[in-house]
C-alpha positions as CSV (number, residue, x, y, z in Angstrom):
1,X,0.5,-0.2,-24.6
2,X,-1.5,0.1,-27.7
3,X,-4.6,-2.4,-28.7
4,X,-3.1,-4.3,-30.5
5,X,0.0,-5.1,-28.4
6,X,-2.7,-6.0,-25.3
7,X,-4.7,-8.1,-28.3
8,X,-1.5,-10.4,-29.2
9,X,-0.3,-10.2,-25.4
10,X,-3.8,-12.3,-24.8
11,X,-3.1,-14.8,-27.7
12,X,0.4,-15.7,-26.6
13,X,-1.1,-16.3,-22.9
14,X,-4.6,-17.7,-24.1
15,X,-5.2,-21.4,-23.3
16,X,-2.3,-22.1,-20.1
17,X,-2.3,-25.6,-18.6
18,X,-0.6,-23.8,-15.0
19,X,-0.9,-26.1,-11.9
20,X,-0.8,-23.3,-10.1
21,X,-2.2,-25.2,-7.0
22,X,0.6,-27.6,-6.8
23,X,2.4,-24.5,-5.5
24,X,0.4,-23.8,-3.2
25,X,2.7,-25.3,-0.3
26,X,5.9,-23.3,-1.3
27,X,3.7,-19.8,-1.6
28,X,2.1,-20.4,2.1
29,X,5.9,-20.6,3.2
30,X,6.5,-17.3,1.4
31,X,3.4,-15.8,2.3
32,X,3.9,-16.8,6.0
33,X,7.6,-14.9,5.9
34,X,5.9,-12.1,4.4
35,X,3.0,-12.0,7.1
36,X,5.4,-12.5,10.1
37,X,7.2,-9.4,9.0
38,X,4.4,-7.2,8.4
39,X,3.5,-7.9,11.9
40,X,6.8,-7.1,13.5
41,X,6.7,-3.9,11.7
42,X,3.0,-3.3,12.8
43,X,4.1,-3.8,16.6
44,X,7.2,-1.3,16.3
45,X,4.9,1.4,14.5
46,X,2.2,0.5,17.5
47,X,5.2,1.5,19.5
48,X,6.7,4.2,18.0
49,X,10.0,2.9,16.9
50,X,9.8,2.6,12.9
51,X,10.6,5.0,10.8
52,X,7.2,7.6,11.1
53,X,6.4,10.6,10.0
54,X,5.1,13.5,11.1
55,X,1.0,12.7,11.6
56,X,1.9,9.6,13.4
57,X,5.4,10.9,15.4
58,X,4.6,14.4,15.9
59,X,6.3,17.4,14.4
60,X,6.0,20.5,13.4
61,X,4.6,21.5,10.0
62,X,5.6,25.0,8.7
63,X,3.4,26.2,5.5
64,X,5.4,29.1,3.6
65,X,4.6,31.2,0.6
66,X,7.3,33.3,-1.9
67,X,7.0,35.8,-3.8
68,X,7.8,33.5,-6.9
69,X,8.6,29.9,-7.2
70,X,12.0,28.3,-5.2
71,X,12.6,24.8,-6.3
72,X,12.3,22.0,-3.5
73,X,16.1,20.8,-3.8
74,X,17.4,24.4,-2.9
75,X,14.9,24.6,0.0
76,X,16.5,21.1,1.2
77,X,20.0,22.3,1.1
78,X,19.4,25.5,2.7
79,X,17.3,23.7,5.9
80,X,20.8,20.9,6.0
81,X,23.0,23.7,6.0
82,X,20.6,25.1,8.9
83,X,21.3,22.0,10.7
84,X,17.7,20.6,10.3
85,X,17.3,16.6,10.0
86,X,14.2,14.4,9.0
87,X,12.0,17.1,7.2
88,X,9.2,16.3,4.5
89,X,9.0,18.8,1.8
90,X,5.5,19.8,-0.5
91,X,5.1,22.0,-3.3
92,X,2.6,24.0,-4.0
93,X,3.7,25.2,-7.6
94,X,0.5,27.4,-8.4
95,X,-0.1,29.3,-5.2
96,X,4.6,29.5,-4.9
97,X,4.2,27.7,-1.1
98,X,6.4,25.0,0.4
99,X,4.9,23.0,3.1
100,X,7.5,22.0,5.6
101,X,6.9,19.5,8.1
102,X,9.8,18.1,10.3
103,X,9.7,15.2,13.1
104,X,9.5,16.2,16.6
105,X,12.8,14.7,18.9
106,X,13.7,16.2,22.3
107,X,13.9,19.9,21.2
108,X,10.8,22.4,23.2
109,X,8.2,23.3,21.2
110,X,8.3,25.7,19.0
111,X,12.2,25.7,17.9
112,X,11.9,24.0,14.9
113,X,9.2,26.3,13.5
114,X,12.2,29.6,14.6
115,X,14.4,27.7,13.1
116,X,12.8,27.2,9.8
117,X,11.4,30.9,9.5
118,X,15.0,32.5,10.3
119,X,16.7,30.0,7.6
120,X,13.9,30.7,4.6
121,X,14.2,34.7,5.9
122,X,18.2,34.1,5.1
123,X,19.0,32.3,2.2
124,X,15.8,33.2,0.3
125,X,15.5,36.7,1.2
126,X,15.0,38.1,-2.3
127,X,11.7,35.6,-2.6
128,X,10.0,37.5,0.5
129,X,9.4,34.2,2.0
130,X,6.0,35.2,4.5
131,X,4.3,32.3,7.1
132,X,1.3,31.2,6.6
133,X,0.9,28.8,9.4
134,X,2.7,26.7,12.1
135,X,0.9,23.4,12.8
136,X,2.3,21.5,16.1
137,X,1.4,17.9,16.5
138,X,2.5,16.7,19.8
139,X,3.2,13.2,20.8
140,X,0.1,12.0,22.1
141,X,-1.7,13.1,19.2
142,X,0.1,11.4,16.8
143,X,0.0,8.1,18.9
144,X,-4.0,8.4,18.7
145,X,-3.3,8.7,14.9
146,X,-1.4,5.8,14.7
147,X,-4.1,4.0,16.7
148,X,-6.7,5.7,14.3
149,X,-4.6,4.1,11.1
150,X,-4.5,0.9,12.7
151,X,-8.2,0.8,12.8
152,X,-8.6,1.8,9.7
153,X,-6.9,-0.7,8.3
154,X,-9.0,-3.4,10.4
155,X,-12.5,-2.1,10.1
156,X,-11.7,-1.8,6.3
157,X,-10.3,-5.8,6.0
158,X,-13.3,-6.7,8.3
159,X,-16.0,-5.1,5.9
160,X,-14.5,-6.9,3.3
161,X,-15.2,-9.9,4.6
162,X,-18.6,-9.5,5.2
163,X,-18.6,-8.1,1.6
164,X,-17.3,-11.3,0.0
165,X,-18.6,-13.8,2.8
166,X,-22.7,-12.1,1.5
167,X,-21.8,-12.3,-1.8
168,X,-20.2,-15.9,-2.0
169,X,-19.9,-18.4,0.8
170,X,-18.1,-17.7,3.9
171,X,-14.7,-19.5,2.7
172,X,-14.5,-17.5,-0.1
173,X,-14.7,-14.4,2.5
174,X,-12.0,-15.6,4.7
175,X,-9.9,-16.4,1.8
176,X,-10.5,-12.4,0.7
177,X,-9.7,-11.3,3.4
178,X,-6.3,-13.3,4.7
179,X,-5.0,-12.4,0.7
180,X,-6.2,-8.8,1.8
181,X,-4.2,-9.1,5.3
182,X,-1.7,-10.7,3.7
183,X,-1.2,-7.8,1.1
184,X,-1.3,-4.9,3.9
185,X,1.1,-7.1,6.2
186,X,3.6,-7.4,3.1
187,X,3.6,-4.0,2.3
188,X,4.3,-2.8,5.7
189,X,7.3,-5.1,6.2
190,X,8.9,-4.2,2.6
191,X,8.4,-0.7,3.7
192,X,10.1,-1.4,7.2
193,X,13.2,-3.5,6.1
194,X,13.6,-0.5,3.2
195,X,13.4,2.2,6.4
196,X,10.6,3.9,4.3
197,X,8.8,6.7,6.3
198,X,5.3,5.3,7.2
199,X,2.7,8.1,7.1
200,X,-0.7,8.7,5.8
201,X,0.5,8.8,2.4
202,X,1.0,5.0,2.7
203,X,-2.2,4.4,4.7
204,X,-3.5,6.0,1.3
205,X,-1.5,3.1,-0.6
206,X,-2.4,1.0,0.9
207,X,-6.1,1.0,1.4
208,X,-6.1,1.2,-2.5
209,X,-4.0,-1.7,-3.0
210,X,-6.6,-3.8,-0.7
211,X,-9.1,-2.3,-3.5
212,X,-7.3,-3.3,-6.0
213,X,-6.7,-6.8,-4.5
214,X,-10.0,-7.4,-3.7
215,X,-11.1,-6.7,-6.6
216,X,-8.6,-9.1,-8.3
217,X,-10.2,-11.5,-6.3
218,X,-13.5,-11.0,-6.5
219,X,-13.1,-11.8,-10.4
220,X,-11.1,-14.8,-9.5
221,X,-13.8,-16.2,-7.4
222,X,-16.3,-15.4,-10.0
223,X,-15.0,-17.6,-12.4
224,X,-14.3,-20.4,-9.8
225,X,-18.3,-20.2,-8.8
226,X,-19.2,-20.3,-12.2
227,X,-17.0,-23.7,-13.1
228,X,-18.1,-25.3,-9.8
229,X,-21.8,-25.2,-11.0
230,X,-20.6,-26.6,-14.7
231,X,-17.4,-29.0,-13.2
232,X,-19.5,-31.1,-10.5
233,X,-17.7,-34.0,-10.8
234,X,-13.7,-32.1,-10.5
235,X,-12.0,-31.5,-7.6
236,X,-11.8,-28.3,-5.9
237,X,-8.4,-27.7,-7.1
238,X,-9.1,-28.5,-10.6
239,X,-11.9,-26.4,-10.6
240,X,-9.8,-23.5,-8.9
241,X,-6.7,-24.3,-11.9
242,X,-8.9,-24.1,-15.0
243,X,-10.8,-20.5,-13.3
244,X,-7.3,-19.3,-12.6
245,X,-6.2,-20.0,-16.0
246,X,-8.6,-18.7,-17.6
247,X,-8.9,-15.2,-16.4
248,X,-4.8,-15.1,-16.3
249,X,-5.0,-13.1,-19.6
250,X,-7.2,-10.6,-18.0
251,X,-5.1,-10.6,-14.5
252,X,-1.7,-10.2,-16.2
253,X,-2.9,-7.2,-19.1
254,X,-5.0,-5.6,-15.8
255,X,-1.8,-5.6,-13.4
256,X,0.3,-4.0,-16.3
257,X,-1.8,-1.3,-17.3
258,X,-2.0,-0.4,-13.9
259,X,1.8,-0.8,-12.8
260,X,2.8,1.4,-15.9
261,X,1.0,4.3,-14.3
262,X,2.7,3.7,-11.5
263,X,5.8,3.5,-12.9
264,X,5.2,6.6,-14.5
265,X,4.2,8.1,-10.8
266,X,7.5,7.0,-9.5
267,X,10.1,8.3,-12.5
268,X,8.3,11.4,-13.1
269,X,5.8,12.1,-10.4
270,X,8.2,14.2,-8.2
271,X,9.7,13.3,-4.9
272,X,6.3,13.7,-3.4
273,X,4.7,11.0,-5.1
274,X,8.1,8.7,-4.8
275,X,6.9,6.4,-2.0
276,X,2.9,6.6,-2.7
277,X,4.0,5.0,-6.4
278,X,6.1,2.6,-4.6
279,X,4.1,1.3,-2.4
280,X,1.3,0.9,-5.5
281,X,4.0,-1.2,-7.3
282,X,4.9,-3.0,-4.8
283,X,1.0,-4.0,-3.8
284,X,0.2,-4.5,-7.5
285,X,3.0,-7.2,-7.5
286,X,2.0,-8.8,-4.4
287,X,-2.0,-8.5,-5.0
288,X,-1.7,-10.3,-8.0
289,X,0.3,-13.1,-6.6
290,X,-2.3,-12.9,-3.4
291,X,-5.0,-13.6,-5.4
292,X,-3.7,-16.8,-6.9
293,X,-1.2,-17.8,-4.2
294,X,-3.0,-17.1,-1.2
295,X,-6.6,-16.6,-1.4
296,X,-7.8,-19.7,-3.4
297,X,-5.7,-21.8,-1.2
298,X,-7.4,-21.2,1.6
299,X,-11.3,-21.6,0.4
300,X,-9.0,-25.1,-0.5
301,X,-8.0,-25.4,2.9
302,X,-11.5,-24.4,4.5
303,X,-13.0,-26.5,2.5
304,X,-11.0,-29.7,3.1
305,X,-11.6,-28.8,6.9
306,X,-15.1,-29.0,6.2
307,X,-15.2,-32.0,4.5
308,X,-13.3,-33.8,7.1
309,X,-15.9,-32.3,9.9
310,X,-18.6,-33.6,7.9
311,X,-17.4,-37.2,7.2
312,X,-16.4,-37.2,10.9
């Protein structure tokens, strides 16, 4: 998208009259489908039955380097064929290694790891396959490092708040950080409907969506500060309709830019990248509509509670 496209792309969306806020009511029913489930997907990955990979299910992860390079597709059939099920492949192009890692089920230690040396020894024999390591993770582990994602996730939302709470006022925290929620909760449940693996690649994804969000946001509420000291007299959600309509321009060419690299990512960025990409368009979709849909609504809905206390 050249200069000039993003330049006329502005003028066509320059000056919108959108009520936004008199859809406020429909996007909290939306929102609340979304949230309710991104939570039942957090409680079966708390309990081990979504669709996990190897750091949080345990596995065994087989690092093996070639002579010269073997493409990933061949190195998939030849593991089926081997009668090996629910195995992540990485490439290593420049150093000609393939890192295997495969999901731990009822089979004793060790066999998958035999398994996956005596299958590279026979169908790639003329690449003088050679281990470099075998990595167990056993069960408990990756249930601390589920645990470890979890809180991750939490202490990350929670500094946020106190991030955007210091900076603004406290409603315009809590709105951050329910859009921020929101996001992570949404993400999770497209993700567990779709049977996507969930792994550390999308705790990766998804702490940079919440960036991304956040920052979304942060601009959002900027412009909403700087109209409430101008617009004394308006209501709150006039004041929250003329900010959101005036940095739309900048939201929409921002969210585009961005989810046109991550469109490239999930075309062309390898089976690798695949989910990682999807998981950014996905969260680029949903953080822009967070931002407008979910977080000013609630510094409305804090703020009318306020009000009410203070008449009372």
């Amino acid at each position: 998208m050249g200069y000039e496209e993003v330049e006329h792309m502005i003028e066509i969306i320059k000056n919108t009259k959108i009520d936004f806020m008199s859809y406020r009511k429909v996007a909290f029913i939306v929102s609340g489908i979304l949230s309710l489930l991104g939570l039942f997907a957090l409680i079966q990955i708390g309990l081990g039955k979504a669709n996990l990979g190897v750091d949080f299910a345990g596995g065994t992860a087989v690092q093996i380097k070639f002579h010269s390079s073997v493409a990933l597709q061949d190195i998939r059939v030849a593991l089926e064929k081997g009668g090996l099920k629910d195995f992540d492949l990485q490439d290593l192009p420049t150093e000609n290694k393939i890192l295997i890692r495969v999901k731990k089920q009822e089979e004793k230690i060790g066999a998958y790891a035999e398994t996956i040396i005596n299958v590279m020894n026979q169908s790639f024999k003329d690449k003088k396959p050679v281990i470099d390591s075998v990595t167990e993770i056993g069960p408990k582990v990756g249930a601390r490092m589920r645990t470890d994602a979890l809180m991750a996730i939490l202490v990350s939302v929670i500094c946020l708040l106190i991030y955007v709470g210091w900076r603004f006022q406290f409603r315009f925290g809590v709105g951050a950080t329910v859009a921020t929620f929101h996001d992570v909760l949404a993400i999770l449940g497209i993700f567990y409907i779709l049977d996507k693996e969930i792994n550390l690649i999308l705790l990766s994804a998804l702490l940079t969506i919440a960036g991304y969000s956040l920052t979304d946001t942060v601009v959002i509420f900027d412009r909403i500060r700087e109209n409430m000291k101008k617009m004394i007299k308006e209501t709150i959600e006039d004041i929250i309709n003329k900010s959101l309509n005036e940095v739309l321009s900048r939201t929409i060419v921002t969210t585009l830019t961005v989810l046109l690299s991550a469109l490239s990512l999930f075309f062309f960025g390898g089976e690798v990248l695949h989910d990682f990409s999807l998981a950014i368009i996905i969260g680029l979709i949903i953080g822009t509509y967070s931002s407008i849909f979910v977080a000013s609504p609630v510094v409305i809905l804090i703020g009318n509670k306020a009000t009410i206390k203070k008449k009372k």
